[in-house]
GUMIDREN-360041 format. One record per residue (C-alpha): x, y, z. Coordinates in nm, 4 decimals. Example, Ala and Ser with C-alpha at 12.3 -4.5 7.8 and 13.67 -1.06 7.14 Angstrom:
rec xx=1.2300 | yy=-0.4500 | zz=0.7800
rec xx=1.3670 | yy=-0.1060 | zz=0.7140
//
This chain:
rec xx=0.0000 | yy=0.0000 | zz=0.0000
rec xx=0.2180 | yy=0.2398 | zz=-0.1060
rec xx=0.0187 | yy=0.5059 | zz=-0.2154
rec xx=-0.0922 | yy=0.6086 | zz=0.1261
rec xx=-0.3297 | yy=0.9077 | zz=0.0297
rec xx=-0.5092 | yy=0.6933 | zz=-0.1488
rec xx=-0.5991 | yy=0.4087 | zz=0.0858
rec xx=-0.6496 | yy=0.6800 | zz=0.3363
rec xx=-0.9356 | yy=0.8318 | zz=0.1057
rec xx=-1.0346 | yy=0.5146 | zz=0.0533
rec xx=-1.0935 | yy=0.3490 | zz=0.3734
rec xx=-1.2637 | yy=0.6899 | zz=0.4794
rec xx=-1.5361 | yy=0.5845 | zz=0.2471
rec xx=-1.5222 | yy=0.2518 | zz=0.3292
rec xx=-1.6124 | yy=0.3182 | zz=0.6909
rec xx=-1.8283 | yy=0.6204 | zz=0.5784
rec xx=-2.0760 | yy=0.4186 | zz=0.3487
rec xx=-2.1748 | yy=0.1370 | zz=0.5805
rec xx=-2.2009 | yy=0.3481 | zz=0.9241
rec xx=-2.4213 | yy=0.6431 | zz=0.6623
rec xx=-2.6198 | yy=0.2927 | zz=0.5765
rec xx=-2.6578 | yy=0.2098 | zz=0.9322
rec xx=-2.7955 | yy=0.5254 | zz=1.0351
rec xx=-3.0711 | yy=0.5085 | zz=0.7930
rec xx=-3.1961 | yy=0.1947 | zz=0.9371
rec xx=-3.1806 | yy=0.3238 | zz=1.2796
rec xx=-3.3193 | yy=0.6536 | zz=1.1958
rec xx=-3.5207 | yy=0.6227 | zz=0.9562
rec xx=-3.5375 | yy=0.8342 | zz=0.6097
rec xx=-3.7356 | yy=1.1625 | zz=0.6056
rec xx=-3.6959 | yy=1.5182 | zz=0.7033
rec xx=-3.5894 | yy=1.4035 | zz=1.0554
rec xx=-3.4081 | yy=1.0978 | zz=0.9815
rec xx=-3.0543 | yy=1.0082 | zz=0.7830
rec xx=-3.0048 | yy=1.0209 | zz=0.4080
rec xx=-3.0981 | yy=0.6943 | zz=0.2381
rec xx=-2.8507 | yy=0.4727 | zz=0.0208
rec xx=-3.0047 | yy=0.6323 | zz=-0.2924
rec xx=-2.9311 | yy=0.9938 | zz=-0.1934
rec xx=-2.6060 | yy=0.9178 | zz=-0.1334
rec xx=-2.5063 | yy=0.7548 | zz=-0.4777
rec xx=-2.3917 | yy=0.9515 | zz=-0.8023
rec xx=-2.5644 | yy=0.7097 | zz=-1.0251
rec xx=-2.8932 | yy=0.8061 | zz=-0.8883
rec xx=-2.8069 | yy=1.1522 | zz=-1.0741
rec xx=-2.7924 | yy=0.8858 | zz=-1.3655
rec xx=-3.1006 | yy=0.7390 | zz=-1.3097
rec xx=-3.2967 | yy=1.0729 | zz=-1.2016
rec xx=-3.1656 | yy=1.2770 | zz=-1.5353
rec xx=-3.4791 | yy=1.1250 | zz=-1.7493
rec xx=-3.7303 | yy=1.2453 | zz=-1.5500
rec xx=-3.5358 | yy=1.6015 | zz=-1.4124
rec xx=-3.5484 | yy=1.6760 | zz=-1.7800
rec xx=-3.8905 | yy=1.5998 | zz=-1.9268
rec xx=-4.0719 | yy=1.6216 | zz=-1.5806
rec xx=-3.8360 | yy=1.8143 | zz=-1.4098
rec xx=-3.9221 | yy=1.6283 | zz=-1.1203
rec xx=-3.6658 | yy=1.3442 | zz=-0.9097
rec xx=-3.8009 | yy=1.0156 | zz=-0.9363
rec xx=-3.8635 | yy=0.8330 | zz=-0.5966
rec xx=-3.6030 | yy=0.7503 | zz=-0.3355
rec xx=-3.3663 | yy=1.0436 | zz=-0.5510
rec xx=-3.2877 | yy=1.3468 | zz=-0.3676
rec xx=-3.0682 | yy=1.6826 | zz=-0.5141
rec xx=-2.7913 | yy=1.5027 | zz=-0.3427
rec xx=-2.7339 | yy=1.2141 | zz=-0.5710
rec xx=-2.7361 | yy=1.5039 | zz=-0.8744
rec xx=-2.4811 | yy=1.6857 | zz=-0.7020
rec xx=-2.2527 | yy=1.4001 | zz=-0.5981
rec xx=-2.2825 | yy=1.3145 | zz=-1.0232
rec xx=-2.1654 | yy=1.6305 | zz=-1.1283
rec xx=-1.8908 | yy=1.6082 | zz=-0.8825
rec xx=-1.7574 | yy=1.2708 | zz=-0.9823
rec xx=-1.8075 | yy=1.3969 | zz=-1.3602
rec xx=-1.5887 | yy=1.7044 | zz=-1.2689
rec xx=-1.3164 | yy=1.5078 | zz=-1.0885
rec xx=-1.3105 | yy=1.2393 | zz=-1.3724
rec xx=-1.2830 | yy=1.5182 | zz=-1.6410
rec xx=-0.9282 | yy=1.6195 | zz=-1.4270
rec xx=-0.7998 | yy=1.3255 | zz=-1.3072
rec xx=-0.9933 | yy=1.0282 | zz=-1.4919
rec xx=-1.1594 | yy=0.7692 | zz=-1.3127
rec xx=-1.0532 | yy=0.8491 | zz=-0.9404
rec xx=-1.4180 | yy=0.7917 | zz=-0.7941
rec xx=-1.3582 | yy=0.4301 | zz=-0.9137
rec xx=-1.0047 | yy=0.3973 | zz=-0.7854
rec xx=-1.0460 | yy=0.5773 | zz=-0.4466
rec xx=-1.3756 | yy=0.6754 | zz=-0.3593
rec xx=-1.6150 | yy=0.3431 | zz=-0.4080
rec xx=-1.6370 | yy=0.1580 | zz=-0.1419
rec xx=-1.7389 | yy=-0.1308 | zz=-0.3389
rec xx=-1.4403 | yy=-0.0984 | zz=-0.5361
rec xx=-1.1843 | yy=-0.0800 | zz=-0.2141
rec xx=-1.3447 | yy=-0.3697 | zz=-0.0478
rec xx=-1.3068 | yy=-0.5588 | zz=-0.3447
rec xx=-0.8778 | yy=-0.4587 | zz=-0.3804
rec xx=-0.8734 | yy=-0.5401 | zz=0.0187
rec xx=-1.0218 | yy=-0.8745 | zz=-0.0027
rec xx=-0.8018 | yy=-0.9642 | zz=-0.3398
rec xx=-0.4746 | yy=-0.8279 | zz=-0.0860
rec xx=-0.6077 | yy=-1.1184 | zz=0.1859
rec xx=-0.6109 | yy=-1.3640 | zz=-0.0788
rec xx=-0.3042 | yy=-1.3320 | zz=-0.2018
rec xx=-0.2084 | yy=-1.3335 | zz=0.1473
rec xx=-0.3131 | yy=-1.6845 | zz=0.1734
rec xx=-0.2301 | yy=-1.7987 | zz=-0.1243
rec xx=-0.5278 | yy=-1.8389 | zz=-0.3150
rec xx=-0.4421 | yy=-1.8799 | zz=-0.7141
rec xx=-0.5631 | yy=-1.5805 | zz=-0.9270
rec xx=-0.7686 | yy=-1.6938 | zz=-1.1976
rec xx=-0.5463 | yy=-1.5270 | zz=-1.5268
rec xx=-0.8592 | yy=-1.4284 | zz=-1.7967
rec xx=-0.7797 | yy=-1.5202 | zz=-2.1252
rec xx=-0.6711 | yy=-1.1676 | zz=-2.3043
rec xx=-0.9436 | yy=-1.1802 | zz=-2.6052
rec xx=-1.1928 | yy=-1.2878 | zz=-2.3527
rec xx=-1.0868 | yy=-1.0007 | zz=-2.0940
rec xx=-1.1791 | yy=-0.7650 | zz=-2.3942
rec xx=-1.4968 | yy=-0.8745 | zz=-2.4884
rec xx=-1.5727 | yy=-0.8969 | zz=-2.1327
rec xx=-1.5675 | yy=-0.5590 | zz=-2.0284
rec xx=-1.8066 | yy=-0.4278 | zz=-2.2699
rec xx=-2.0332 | yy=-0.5807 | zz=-2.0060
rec xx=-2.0482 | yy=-0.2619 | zz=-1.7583
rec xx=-2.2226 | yy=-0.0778 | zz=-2.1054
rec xx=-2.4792 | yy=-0.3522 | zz=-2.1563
rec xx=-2.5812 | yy=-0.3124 | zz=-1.7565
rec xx=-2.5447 | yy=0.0391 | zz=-1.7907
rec xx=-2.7643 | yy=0.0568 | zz=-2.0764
rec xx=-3.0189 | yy=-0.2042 | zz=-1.9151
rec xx=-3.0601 | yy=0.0117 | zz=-1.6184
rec xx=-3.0773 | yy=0.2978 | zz=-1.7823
rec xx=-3.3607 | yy=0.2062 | zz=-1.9676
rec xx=-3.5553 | yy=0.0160 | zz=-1.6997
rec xx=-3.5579 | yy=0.2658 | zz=-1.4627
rec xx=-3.6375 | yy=0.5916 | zz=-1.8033
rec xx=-3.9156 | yy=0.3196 | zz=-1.8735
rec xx=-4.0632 | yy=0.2331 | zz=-1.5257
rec xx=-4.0388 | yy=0.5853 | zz=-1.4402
rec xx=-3.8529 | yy=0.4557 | zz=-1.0777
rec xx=-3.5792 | yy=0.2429 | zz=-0.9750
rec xx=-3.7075 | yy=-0.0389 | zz=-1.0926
rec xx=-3.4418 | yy=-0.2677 | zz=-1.0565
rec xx=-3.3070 | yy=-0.1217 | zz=-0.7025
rec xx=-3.4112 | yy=-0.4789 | zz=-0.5600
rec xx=-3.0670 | yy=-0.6538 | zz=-0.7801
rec xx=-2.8221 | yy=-0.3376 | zz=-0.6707
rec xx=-2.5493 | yy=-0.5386 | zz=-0.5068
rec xx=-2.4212 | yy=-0.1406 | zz=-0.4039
rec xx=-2.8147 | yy=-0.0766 | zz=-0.2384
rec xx=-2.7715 | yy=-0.4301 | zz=-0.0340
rec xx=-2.4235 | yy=-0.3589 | zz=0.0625
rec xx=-2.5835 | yy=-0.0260 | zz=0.2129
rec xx=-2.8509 | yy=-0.2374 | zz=0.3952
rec xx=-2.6445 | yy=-0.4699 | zz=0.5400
rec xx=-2.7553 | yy=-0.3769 | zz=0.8787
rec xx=-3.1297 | yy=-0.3739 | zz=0.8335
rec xx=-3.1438 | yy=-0.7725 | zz=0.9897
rec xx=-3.4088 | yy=-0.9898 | zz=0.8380
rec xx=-3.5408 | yy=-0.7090 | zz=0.5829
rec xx=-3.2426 | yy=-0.6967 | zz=0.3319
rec xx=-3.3702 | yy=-1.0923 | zz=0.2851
rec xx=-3.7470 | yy=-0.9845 | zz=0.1684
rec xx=-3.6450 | yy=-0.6754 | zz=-0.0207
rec xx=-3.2653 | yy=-0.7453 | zz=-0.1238
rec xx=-3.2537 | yy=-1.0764 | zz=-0.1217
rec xx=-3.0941 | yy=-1.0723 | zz=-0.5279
rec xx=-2.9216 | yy=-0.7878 | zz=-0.4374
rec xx=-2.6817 | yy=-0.9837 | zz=-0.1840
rec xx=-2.6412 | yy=-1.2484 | zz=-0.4006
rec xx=-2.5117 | yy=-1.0614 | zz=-0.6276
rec xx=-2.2963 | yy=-0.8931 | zz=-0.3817
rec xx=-2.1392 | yy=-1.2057 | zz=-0.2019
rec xx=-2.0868 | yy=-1.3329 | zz=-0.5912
rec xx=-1.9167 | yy=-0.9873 | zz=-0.6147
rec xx=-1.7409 | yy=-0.9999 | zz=-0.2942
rec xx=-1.5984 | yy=-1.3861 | zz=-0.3914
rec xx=-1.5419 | yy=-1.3205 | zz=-0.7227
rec xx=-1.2486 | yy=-1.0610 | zz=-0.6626
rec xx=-1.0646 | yy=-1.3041 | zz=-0.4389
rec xx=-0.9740 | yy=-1.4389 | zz=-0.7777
rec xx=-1.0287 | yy=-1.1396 | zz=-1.0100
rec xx=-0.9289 | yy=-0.8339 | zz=-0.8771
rec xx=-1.1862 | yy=-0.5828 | zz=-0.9175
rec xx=-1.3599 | yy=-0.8346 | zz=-1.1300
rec xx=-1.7375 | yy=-0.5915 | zz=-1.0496
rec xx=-1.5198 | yy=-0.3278 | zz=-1.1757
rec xx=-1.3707 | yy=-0.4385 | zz=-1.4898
rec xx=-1.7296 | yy=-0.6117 | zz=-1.6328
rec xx=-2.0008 | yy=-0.4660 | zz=-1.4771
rec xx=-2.0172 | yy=-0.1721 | zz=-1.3176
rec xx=-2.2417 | yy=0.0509 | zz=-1.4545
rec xx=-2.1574 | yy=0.3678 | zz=-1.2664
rec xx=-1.7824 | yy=0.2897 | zz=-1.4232
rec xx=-1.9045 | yy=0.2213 | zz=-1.7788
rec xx=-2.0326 | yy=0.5957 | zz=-1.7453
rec xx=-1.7258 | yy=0.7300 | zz=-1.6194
rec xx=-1.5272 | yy=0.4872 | zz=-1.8778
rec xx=-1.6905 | yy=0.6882 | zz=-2.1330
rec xx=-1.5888 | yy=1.0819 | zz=-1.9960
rec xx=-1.2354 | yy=0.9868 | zz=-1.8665
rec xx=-1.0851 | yy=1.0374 | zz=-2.2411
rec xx=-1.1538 | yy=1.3557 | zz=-2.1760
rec xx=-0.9738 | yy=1.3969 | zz=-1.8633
rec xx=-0.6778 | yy=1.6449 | zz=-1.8117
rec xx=-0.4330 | yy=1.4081 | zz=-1.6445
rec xx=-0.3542 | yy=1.1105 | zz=-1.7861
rec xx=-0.0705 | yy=0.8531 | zz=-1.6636
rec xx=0.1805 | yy=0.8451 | zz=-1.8818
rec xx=0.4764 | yy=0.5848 | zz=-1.9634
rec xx=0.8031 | yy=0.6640 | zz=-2.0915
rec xx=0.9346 | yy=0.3995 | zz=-2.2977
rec xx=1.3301 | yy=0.5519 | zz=-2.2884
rec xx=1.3646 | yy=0.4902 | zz=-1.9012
rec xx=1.1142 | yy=0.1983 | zz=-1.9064
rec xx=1.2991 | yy=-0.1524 | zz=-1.7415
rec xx=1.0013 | yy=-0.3580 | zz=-1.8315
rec xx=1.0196 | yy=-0.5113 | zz=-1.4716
rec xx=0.6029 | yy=-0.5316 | zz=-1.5094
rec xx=0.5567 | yy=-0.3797 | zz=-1.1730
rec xx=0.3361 | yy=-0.1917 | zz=-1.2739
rec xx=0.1154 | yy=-0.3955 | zz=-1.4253
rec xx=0.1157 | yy=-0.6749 | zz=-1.2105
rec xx=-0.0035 | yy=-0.4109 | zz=-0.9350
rec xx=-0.2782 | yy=-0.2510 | zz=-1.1819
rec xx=-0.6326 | yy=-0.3290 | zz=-0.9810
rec xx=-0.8086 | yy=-0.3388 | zz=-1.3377
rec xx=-0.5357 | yy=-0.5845 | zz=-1.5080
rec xx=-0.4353 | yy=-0.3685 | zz=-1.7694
rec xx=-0.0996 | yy=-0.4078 | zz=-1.9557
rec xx=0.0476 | yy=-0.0695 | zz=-1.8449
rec xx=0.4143 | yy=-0.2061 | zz=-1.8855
rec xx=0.3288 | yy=-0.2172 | zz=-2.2812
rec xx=0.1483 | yy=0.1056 | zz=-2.3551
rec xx=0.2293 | yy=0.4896 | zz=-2.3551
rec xx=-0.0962 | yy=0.5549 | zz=-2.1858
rec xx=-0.2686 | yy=0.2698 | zz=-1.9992
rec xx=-0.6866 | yy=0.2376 | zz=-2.1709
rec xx=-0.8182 | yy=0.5913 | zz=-2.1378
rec xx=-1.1283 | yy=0.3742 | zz=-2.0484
rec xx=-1.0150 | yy=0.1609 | zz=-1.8500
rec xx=-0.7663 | yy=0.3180 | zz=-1.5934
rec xx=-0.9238 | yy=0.4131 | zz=-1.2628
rec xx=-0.6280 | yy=0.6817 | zz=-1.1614
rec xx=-0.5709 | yy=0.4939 | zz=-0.8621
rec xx=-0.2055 | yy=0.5359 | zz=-0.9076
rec xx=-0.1108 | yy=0.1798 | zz=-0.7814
rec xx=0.0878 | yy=0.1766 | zz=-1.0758
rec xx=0.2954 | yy=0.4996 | zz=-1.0078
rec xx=0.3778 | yy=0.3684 | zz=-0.7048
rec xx=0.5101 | yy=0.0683 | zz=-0.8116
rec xx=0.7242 | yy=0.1978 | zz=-1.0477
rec xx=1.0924 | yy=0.1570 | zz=-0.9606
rec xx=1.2393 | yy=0.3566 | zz=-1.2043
rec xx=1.2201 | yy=0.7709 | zz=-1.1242
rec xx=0.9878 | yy=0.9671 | zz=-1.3577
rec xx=0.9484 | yy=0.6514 | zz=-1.5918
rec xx=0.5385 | yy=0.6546 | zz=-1.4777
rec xx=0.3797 | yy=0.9867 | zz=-1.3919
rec xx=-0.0061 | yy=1.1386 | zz=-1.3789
rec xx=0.0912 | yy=1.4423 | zz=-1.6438
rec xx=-0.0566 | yy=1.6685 | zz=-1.8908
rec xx=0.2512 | yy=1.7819 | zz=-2.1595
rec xx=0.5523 | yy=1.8601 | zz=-1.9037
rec xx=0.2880 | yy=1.9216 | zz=-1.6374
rec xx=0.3187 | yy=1.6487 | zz=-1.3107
rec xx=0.0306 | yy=1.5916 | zz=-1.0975
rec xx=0.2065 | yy=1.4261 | zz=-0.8157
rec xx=-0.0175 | yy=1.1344 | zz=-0.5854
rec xx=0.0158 | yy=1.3466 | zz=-0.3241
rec xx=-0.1385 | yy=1.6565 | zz=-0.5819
rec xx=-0.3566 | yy=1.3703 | zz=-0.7162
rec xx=-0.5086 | yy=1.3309 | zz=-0.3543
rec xx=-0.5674 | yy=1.6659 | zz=-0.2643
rec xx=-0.7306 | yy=1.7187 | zz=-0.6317
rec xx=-0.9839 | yy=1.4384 | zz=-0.5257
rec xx=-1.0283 | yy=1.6148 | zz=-0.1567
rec xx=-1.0756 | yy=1.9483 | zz=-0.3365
rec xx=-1.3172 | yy=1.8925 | zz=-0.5151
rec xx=-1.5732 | yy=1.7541 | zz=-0.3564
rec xx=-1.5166 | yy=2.0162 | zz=-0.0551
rec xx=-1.5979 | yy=2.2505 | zz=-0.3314
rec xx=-1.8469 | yy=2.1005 | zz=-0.5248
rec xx=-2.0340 | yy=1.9339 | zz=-0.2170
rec xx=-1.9830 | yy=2.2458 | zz=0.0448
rec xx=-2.0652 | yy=2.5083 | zz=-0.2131
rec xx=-2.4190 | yy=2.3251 | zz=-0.2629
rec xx=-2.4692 | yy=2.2818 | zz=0.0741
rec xx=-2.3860 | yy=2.6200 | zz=0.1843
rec xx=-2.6554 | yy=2.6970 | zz=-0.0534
rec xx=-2.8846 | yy=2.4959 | zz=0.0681
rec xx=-2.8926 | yy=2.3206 | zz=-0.2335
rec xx=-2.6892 | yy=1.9555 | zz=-0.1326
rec xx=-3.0645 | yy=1.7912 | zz=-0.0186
rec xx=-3.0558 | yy=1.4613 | zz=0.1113
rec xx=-3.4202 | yy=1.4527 | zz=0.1942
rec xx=-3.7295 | yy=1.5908 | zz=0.0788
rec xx=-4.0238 | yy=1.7090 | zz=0.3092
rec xx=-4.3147 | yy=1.5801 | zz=0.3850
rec xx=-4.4997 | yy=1.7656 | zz=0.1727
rec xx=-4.2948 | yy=1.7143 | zz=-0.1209
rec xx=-4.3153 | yy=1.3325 | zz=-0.0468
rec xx=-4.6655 | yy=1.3516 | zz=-0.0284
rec xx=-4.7050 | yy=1.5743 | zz=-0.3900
rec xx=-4.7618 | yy=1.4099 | zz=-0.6919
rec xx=-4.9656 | yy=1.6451 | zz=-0.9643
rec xx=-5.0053 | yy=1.8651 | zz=-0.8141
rec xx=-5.2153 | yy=1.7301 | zz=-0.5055
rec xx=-5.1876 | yy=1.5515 | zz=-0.1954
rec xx=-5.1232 | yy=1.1701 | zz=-0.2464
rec xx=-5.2345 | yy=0.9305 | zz=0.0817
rec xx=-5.0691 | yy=0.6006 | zz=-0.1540
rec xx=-4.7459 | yy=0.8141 | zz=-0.1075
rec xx=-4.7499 | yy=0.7867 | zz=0.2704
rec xx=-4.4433 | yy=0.6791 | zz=0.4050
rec xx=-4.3488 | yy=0.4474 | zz=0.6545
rec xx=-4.1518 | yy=0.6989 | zz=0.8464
rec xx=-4.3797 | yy=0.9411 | zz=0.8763
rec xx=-4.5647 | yy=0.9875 | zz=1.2114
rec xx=-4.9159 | yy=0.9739 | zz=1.2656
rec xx=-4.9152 | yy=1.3480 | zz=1.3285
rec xx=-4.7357 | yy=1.4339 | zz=0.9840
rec xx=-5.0166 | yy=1.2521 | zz=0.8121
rec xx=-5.2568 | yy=1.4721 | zz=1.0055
rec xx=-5.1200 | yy=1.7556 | zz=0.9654
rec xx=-5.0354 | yy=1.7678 | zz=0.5684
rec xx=-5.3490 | yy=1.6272 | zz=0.5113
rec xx=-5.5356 | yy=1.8815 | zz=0.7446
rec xx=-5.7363 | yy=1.5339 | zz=0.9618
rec xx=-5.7938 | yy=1.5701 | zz=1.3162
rec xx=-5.6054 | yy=1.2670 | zz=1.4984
rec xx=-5.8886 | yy=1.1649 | zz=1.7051
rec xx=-6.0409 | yy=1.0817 | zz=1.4155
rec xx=-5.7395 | yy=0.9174 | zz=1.2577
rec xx=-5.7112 | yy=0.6344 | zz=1.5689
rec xx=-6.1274 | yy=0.5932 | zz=1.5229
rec xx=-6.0617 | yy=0.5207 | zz=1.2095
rec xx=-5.7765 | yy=0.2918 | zz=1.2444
rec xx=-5.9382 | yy=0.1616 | zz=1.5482
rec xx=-5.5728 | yy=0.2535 | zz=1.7639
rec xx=-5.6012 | yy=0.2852 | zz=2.1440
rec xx=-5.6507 | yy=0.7075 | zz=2.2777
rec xx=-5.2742 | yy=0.6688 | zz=2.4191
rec xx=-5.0809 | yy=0.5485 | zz=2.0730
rec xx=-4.7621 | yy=0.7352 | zz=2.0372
rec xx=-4.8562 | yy=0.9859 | zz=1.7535
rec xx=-4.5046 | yy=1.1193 | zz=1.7239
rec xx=-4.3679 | yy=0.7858 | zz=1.6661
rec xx=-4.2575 | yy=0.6732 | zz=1.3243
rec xx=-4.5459 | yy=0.4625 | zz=1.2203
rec xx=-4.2984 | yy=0.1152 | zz=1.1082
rec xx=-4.1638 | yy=0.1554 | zz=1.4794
rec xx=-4.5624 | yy=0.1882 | zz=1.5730
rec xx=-4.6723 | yy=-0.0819 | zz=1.3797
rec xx=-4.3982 | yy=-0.3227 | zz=1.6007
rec xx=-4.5189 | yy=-0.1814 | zz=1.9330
rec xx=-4.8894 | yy=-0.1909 | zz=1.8611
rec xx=-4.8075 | yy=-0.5851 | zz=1.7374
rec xx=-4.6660 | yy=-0.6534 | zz=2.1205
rec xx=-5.0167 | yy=-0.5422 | zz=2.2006
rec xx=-5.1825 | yy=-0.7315 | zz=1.9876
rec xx=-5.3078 | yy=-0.4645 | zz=1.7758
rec xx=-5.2652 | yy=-0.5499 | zz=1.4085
rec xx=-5.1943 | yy=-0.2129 | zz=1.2503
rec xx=-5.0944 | yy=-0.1169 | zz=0.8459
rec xx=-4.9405 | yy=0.1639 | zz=0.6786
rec xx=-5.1260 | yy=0.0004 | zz=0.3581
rec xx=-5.4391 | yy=0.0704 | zz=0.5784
rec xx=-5.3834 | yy=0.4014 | zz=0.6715
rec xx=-5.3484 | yy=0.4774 | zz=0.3303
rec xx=-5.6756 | yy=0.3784 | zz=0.2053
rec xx=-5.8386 | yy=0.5574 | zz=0.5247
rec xx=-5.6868 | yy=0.8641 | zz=0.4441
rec xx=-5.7951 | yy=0.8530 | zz=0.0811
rec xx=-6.1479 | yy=0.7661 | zz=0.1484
rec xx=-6.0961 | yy=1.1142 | zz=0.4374
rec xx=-5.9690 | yy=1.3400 | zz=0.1411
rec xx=-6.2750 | yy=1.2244 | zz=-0.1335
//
């Protein structure tokens, strides 16, 4: 681990991402609960851009925040290349850390036949297409159930991730196995959130760059390249490819033989780091000194759609007293209704409710609610 900056960025976000994930299931989503797994993710901007457009509306479960974090990784990848892939993603660093343990103990890396390597990693573009036009078509995240990334983020929910992630995780612990033998193997052939960056990073300012006169061909390089690309034999490693994780710089024995450069200009690891750190202070503090970096939505805005008040939108984590006040219902005649005793907690989230009300015996539905309020509101 030789690049230091960049496994301490990295294992930032790999501590970040599962404790953000936890804190949604203990808290809850919502005005007064913690951002959700969706609000936190750039490809949501992906997902969201359909619908921002035409509608110019966010489709469920994406808040401002997932736009924002997308035009942040776009802006870092048109500087540096693909640095969100090679040290931001938590998925991705979890993935080099558990290929480091298995080298460790000796486990033989599975060597993918060159041609077939190729054809391979058009793979990330077919999901990325796929999901693209799934979730443009359904008009939601339609496939959010099979997001290894959304049941990595709900690994603390307990029993739940089983009912609602349950595909999800299998694709993860495939994921998870997978690079024990193929380093980054998510990275290289499926990824869709890469494919997208795969396609800007040509563009990108800094490039690494080889030179061939002071070159020793020890392979160093490319033995230590997460991605298994054949640095030791090109001038510039795949413009799509490359995640700028500099693992490859660092490995180089040879002084100014490998370099992240623009002409004669040298972006040092160190300069490399502090470009990643930069930017998203800038990018992500700007918008929220604005006000702008939203990782929920209120209430109200939850309970929109056309226009109007929507009781199917009522959420989970809402309270009994948010439904009655958006929707303007006295609560007295909300627990007649739902036939709930005079002392239920009607500041309690109503999936917490529903457990305690259970203990009591009292069978009680958010479903239900629902169709109460509508039949209220007619």
């Amino acid at each position: 681990m030789k690049n230091k900056w960049k496994w301490i960025i990295s294992i930032f976000f790999l501590i970040f991402a599962p404790v953000a994930g936890l804190m949604h299931q203990i808290k809850g989503g919502g005005p007064n609960g913690s951002p959700s797994t969706d609000a936190l993710c750039p490809f949501g901007g992906i997902e969201t851009l359909y619908s921002l457009v035409i509608n110019g509306t966010y489709i469920e479960k994406i808040e401002p925040s997932s736009l924002i974090l997308l035009i942040a990784t776009i802006v870092l990848t048109l500087i540096v290349g693909r640095a969100f892939c090679g040290y931001i993603c938590p998925l991705g660093t979890i993935q080099s850390l558990l290929n480091k343990l298995a080298k460790k103990l000796k486990i033989k890396q599975v060597k993918v036949n060159p041609t077939f390597d190729k054809y391979l990693r058009y793979g990330k573009y077919v999901v990325l297409f796929v999901a693209v036009f799934v979730t443009y078509k359904a008009g939601e995240l339609a496939l959010r159930a099979y997001d290894p990334w959304a049941a990595f983020m709900h690994l603390g929910s307990g029993a739940e991730i089983f009912e609602e992630f349950l595909v999800g995780l299998v694709l993860l612990l495939l994921l998870l196995i997978s690079s024990m033998f193929v380093e980054r193997a998510w990275c290289r052939y499926f990824c869709p959130l890469g494919a997208t960056l795969a396609l800007i990073a040509p563009f990108s300012i800094f490039k690494v760059k080889r030179s061939s006169s002071s070159c020793v061909n020890c392979k160093a390089c490319s033995r230590n390249c997460p991605v298994g690309l054949n640095i030791h034999g090109e001038e510039t490693p795949s413009k799509l490819e490359c995640i700028s994780c500099g693992e490859c710089v660092s490995s180089c024995p040879v002084k100014n033989t490998l370099e992240i450069k623009r002409g004669s200009k040298v972006l040092s690891l160190n300069m490399a780091a502090l470009t990643i750190i930069a930017v998203l202070v800038l990018v992500i503090g700007s918008n929220t000194a604005m006000g702008t970096f939203k990782t929920t939505s209120s209430n109200k805005e939850v309970l929109t759609q056309n226009g109007k008040l929507a009781a199917e939108n009522i959420k989970g984590y809402m309270t009994l007293n948010d439904v009655c006040k958006e929707f303007n219902i006295g609560p007295s005649i909300i627990l007649e209704e739902c036939n709930l005793p005079k002392d239920t907690d009607l500041n309690k989230p109503m999936k917490d409710l529903k457990n305690d009300l259970k203990d009591k015996g009292i069978e009680f539905e958010v479903e239900e609610l629902r169709k109460i309020v509508e039949d209220l509101i007619k």
